[in-house]
C-alpha positions in Angstrom: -60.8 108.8 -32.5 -63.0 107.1 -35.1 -66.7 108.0 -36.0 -68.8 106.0 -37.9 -72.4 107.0 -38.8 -74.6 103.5 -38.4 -77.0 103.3 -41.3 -81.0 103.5 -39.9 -84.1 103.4 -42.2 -87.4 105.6 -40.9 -89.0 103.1 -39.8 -90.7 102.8 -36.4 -88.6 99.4 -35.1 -85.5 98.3 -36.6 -82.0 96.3 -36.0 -79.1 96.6 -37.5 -75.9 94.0 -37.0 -72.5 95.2 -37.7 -69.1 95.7 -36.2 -67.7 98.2 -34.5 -64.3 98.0 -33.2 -63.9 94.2 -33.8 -67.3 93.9 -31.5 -70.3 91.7 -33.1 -73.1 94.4 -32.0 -76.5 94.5 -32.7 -78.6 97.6 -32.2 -82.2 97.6 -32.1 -84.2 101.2 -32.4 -88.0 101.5 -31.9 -90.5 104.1 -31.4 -92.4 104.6 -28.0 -95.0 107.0 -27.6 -92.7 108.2 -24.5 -89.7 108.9 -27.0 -87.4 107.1 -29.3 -85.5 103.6 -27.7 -82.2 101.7 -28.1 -81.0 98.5 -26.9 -77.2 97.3 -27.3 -75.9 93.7 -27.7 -72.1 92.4 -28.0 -71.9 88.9 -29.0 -75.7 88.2 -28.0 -74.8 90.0 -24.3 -76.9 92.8 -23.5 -74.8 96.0 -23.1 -77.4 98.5 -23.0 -81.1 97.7 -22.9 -84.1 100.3 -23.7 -82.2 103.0 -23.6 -83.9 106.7 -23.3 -82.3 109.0 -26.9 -81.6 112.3 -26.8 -80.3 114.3 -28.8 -76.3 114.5 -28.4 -76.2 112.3 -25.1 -74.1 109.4 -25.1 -75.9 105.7 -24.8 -73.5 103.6 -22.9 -71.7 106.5 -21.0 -68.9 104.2 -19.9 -66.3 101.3 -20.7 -66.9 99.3 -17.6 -70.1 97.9 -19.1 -68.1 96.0 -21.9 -68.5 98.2 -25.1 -65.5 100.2 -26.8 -66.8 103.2 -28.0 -70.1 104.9 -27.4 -73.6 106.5 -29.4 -75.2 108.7 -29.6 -77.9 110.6 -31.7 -77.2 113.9 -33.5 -79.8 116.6 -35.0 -78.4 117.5 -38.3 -81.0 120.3 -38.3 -81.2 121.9 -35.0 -81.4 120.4 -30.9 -84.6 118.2 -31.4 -84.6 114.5 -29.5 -85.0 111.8 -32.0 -88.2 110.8 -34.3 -88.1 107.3 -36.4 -89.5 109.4 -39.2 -85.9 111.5 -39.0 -83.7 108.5 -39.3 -80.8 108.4 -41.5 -81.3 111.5 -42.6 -82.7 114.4 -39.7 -81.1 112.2 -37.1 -78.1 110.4 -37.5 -76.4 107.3 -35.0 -72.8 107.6 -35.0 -70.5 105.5 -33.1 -67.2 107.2 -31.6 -64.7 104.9 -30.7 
């Protein structure tokens, strides 16, 4: 398996285009005041669309939806849910694929 850490800024609302796996995706991460939110898009397609992030719970959960891989957030500093003023650093994105 391969994990890449996907680069965020802190920054309340944010995308990012890159590729993972020979896949086009684009992320996009913004704040709520319900919690922190990511959509997923392959090629312009919705994969996953506002998106609930926790801390160590996988995003797409499942192949069938058209996404190699999966993401998920990660604490680096204990079991806390994800804050836009953490990312890239507190709380990192990493794609396992």
């Amino acid at each position: 398996m391969t994990q890449v850490t996907i680069p965020l800024d802190a920054v309340a609302s944010q995308k990012v285009s890159l590729q993972l796996a020979s896949q086009s995706c684009r992320i996009e991460v913004y704040q709520k005041r319900t919690g922190l939110y990511l959509s997923l898009f392959v090629n312009d397609a919705p994969v996953v669309y506002g998106v609930l992030c926790r801390d160590r719970v996988w995003i797409v959960r499942g192949s069938w939806q058209g996404f190699t891989g999966d993401l998920a957030f990660i604490d680096t500093q204990g079991r806390s849910d994800p804050e836009y003023a953490g990312l890239g650093s507190r709380f990192l994105l990493v794609w396992e694929g």
